[in-house]
C-alpha positions as CSV (number, residue, x, y, z in Angstrom):
1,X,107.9,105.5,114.5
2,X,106.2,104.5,117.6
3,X,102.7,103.7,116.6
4,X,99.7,105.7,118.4
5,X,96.0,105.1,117.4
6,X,96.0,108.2,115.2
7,X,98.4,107.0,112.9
8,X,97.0,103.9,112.2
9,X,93.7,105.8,111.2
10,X,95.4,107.8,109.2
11,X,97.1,104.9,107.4
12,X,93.8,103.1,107.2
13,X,92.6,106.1,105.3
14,X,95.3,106.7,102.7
15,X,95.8,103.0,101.9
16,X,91.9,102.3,101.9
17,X,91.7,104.8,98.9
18,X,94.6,103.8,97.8
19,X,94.6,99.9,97.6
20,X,90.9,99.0,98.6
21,X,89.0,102.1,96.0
22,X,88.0,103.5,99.7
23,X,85.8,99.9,100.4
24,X,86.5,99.5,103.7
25,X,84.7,101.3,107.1
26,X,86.8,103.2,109.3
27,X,88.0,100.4,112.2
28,X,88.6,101.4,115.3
29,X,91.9,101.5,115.9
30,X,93.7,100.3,119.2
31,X,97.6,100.1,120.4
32,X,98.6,97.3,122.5
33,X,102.1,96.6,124.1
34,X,102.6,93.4,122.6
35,X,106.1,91.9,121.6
36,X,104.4,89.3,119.7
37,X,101.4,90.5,117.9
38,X,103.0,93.5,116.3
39,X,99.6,93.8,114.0
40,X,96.0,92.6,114.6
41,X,92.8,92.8,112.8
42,X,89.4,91.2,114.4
43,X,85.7,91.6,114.2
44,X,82.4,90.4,115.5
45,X,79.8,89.3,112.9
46,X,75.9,90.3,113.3
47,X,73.0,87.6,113.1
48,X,73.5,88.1,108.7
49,X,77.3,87.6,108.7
50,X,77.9,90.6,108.3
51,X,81.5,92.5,109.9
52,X,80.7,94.6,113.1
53,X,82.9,96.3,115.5
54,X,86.1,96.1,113.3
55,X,89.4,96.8,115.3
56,X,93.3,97.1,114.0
57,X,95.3,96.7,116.7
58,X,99.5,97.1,116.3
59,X,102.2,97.0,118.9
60,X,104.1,100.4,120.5
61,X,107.0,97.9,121.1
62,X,108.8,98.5,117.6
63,X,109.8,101.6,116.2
64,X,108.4,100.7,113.0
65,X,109.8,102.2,109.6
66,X,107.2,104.1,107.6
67,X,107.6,101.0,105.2
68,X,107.1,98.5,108.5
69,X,103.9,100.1,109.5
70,X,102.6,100.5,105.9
71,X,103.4,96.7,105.1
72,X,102.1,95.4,108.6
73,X,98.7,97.8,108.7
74,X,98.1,97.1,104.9
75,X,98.5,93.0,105.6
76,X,95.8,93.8,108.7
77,X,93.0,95.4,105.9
78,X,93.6,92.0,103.5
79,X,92.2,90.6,106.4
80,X,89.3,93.0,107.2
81,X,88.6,92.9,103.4
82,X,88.2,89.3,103.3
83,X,86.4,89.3,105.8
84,X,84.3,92.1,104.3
85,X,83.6,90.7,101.7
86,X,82.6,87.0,102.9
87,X,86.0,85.8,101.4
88,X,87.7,84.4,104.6
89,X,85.5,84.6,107.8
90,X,88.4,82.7,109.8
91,X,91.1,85.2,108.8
92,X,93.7,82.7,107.9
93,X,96.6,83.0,105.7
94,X,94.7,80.6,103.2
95,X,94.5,81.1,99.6
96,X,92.5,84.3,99.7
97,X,94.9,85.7,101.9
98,X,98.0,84.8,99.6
99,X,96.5,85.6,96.5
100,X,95.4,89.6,97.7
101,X,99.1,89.4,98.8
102,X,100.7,88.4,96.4
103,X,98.7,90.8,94.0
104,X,99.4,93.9,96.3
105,X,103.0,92.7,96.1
106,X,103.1,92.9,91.9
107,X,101.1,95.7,91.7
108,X,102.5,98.1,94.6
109,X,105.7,97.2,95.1
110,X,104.8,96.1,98.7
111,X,106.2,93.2,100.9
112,X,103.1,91.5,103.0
113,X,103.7,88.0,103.8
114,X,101.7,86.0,106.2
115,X,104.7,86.4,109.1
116,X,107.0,89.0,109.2
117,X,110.8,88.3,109.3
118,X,111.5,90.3,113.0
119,X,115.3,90.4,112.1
120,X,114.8,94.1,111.3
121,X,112.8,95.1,113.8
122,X,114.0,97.5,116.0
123,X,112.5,97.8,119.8
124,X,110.9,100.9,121.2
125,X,112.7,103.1,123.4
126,X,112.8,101.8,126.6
127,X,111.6,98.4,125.6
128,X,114.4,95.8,126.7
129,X,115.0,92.1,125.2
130,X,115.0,90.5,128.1
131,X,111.4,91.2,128.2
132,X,111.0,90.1,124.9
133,X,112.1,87.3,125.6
134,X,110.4,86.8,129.1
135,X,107.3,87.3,127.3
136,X,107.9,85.1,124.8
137,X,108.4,82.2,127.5
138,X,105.1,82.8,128.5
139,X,101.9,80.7,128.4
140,X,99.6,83.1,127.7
């Protein structure tokens, strides 16, 4: 599947009820044509700490599998949850991050790991990797 904005609400929403009890705000939800940063969560915090303008952001450069996109959105909302929740502000990979994971992983039957193996991966239609890797070679 080719990721568009609508699906990745409509993942948020089934996997919020499913594996947060529905705890989590609707993000807003963003596509970017990124090789690298297949998945993305980020925030702003208001003057209390609390999360504002939360965004999940994934790439249209795979043609993810329905178990892809599931693992790679679900291991964006650990993130948004910790931060949520005032457990890991930075959104790191810490402890926090590999516990939740590592939990989800026993309990569900997922795989989120703090990088994702891209051996699998396949490219989008029309998506080269030449540019993949022209883009990789680049400073920014």
């Amino acid at each position: 599947m080719i990721v568009t904005q609508q699906d990745i609400l409509d993942g948020f929403i089934i996997f919020n009820e499913k594996y947060f009890n529905g705890e989590l705000e609707i993000p807003k939800a963003k596509v970017n044509n990124s090789y690298k940063y297949i998945g993305r969560f980020y925030c702003r915090f208001d003057r209390k700490g609390r999360v504002i303008k939360p965004t999940i952001e994934m790439s249209k450069c795979y043609d993810f599998t329905k178990k892809q996109f599931r693992d790679i959105l679900v291991h964006e909302m650990i993130h948004y949850y910790l931060m949520w929740n005032g457990e890991d502000v930075n959104g790191t990979h810490g402890e926090a991050f590999l516990g939740m994971a590592e939990m989800f992983n026993k309990k569900f039957k997922l795989n989120i790991t703090p990088t994702i193996d891209m051996t699998d991966y396949v490219l989008s239609p029309g998506k080269t990797l030449f540019m993949y890797k022209l883009r990789m070679m680049m400073p920014f």
